[in-house]
ZAMARGU-4260 file (C-alpha; in steps of 0.2 Angstrom, whole numbers, plus 5000, padded with zeros to 4 digits):
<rodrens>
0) 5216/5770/5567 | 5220/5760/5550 | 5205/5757/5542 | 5205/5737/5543 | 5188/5735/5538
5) 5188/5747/5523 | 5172/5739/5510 | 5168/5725/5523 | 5149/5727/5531 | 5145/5720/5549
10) 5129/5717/5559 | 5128/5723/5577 | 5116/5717/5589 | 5114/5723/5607 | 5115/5742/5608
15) 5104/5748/5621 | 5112/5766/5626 | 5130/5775/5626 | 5137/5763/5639 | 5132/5746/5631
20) 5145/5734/5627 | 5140/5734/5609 | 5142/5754/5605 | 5160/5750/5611 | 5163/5740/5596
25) 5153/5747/5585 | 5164/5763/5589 | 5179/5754/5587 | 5173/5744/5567 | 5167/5762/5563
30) 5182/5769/5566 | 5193/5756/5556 | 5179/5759/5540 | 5167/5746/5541 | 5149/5750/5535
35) 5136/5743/5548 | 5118/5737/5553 | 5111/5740/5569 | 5097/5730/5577 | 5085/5735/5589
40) 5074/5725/5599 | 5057/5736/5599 | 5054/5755/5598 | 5059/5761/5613 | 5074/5753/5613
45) 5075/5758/5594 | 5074/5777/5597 | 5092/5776/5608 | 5099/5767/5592 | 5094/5782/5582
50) 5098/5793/5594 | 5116/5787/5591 | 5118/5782/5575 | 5123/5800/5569 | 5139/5797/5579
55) 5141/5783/5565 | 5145/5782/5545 | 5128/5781/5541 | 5123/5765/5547 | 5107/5757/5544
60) 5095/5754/5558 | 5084/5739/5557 | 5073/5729/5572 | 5073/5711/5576 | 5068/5703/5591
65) 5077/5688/5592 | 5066/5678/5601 | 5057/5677/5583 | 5063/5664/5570 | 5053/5676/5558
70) 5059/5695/5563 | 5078/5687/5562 | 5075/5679/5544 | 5065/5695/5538 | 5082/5705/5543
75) 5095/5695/5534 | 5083/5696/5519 | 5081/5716/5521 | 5100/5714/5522 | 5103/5706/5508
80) 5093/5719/5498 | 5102/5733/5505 | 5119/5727/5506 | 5120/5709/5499 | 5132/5702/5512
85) 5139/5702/5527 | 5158/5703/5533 | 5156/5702/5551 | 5141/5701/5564 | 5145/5704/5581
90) 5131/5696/5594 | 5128/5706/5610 | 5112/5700/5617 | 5108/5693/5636 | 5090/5692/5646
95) 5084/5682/5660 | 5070/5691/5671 | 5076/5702/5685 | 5071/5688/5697 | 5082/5674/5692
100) 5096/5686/5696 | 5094/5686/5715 | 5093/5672/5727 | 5098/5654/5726 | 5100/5648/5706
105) 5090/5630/5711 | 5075/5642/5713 | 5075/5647/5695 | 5057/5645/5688 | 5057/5633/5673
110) 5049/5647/5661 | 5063/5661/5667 | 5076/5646/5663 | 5069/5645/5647 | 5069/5663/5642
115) 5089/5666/5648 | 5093/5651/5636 | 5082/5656/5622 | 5087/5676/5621 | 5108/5675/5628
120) 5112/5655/5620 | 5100/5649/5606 | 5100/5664/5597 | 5118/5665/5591 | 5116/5648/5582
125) 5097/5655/5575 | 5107/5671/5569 | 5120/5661/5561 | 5110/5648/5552 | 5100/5663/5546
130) 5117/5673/5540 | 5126/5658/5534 | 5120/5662/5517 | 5128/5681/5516 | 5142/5674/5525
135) 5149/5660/5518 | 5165/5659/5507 | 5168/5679/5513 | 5183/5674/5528 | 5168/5679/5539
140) 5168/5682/5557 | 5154/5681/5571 | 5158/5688/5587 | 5149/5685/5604 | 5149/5692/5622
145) 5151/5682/5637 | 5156/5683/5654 | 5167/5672/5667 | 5154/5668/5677 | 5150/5656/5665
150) 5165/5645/5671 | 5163/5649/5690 | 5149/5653/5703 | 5146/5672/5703 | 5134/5677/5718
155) 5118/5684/5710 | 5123/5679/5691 | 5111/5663/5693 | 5104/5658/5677 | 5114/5669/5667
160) 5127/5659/5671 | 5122/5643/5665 | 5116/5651/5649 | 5132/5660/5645 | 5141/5643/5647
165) 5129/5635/5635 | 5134/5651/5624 | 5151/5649/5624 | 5148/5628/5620 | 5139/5635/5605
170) 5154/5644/5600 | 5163/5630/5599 | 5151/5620/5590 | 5147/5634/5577 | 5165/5636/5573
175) 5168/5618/5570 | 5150/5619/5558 | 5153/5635/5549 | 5173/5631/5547 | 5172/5625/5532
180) 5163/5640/5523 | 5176/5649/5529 | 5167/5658/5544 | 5175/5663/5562 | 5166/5659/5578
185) 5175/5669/5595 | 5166/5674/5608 | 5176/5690/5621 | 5173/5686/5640 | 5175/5703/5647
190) 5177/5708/5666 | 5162/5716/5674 | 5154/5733/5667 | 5139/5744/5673 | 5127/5743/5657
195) 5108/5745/5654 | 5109/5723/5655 | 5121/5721/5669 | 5112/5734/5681 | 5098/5718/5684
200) 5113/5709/5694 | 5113/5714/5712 | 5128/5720/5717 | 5135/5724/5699 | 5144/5740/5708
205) 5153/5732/5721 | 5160/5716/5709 | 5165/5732/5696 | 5176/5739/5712 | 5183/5721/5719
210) 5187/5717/5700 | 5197/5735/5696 | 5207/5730/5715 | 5211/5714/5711 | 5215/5713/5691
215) 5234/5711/5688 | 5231/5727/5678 | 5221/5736/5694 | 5209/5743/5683 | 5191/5743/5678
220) 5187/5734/5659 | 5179/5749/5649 | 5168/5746/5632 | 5181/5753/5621 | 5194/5739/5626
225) 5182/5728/5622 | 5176/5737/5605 | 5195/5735/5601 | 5195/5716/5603 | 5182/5714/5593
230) 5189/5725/5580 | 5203/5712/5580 | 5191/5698/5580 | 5181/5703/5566 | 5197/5709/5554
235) 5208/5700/5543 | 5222/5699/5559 | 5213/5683/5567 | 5209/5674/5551 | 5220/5660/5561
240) 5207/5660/5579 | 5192/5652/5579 | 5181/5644/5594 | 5190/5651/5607 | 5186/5664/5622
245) 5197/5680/5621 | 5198/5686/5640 | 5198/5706/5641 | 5197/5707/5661 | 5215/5715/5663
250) 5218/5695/5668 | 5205/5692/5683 | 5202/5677/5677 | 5221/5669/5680 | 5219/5672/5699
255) 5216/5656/5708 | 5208/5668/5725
</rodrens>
């Protein structure tokens, strides 16, 4: 693969395990050169990171729960120690409590409605503000994950649903903000895929099947198409794009049944 991101450093949040969403593209912007950060959200979840970052060019391994205003600014200023900037920062976080993702969503607890906000919306604008200052005047790009429920009712989705809209708003907002300091803000809305995060919505395996039978391309969505979106998301190519959703769905969402 041409090396695209040859001397550019990127932040990856989200990497739970193998099949996440996010070691799809941190595949992918390893491949093309980049040198990265990968966050982890507490120690168990930090021994699967180290587990695979060997499969990477030496990336750096740092935790931060982003529920905390203090662990996120402590990262970016162990960042800017360590590498000085940032070129990229790819946001692939989502949580709402198992039982906010069953049942009718008008039955969502004020706290579990909260939480889903919090963790898989507010935290892209609390990571941007934070970065914006080894960001700005680099052509940046952040990149967040999103999912078509957010635009129409997915049975068991709930909450999730709600908060990925209010993501995707933010992506629009951030792009308009951070414009002017020369900063990118996309967001990829890919089709479904069995991860560590999606395995909470009931059903996950039977709306992967209905969505392989009927996507124009009759196939299920895999992390490494995704991984190459945000490759071209997060390189020099789409310094023209910002604010928008990039579908990689194999075009489920054009179907009007």
């Amino acid at each position: 693969m041409t090396r695209l991101l040859e001397g550019k450093t990127g932040l990856i949040m989200g990497i739970a395990n193998k099949r996440s969403i996010a070691w799809g593209v941190a595949n992918s912007v390893n491949s093309a050169g980049a040198r990265l950060i990968l966050t982890h959200q507490n120690e168990r979840l930090g021994e699967n990171v180290r587990e695979l970052a060997p499969l990477l060019n030496n990336p750096m391994v740092l935790p931060c729960d982003v529920a905390s205003d203090e662990q996120i600014q402590a990262l970016m200023d162990r960042i800017r120690e360590e590498a000085g900037h940032l070129d990229f920062l790819v946001h692939a976080l989502a949580y709402a409590p198992r039982e906010a993702l069953s049942g009718m969503y008008a039955e969502t607890k004020r706290a579990d409605f909260a939480v889903a906000l919090d963790v898989s919306a507010y935290s892209l604008a609390a990571i941007s503000r934070a970065a914006l200052p080894l960001m700005q005047d680099r052509q940046a790009s952040i990149v967040t994950l999103t999912y078509f429920g957010s635009e129409r009712v997915i049975q068991n989705y709930n909450v999730m649903g709600v908060a990925k809209a209010a993501l995707e708003a933010s992506v629009r907002y951030l792009a308009n903000d951070l414009g002017p300091q020369g900063i990118r803000v996309n967001a990829i809305s890919a089709g479904p895929i069995k991860t560590l995060a999606s395995s909470a919505v009931s059903g996950i395996s039977n709306m992967i099947k209905l969505h392989a039978e009927r996507a124009p391309l009759r196939k299920q969505v895999d992390i490494e198409e995704v991984g190459d979106t945000a490759l071209f998301l997060v390189s020099p190519l789409s310094r023209g794009i910002s604010g928008e959703v990039i579908y990689v769905d194999g075009g489920y969402h054009i179907l009007g049944v």
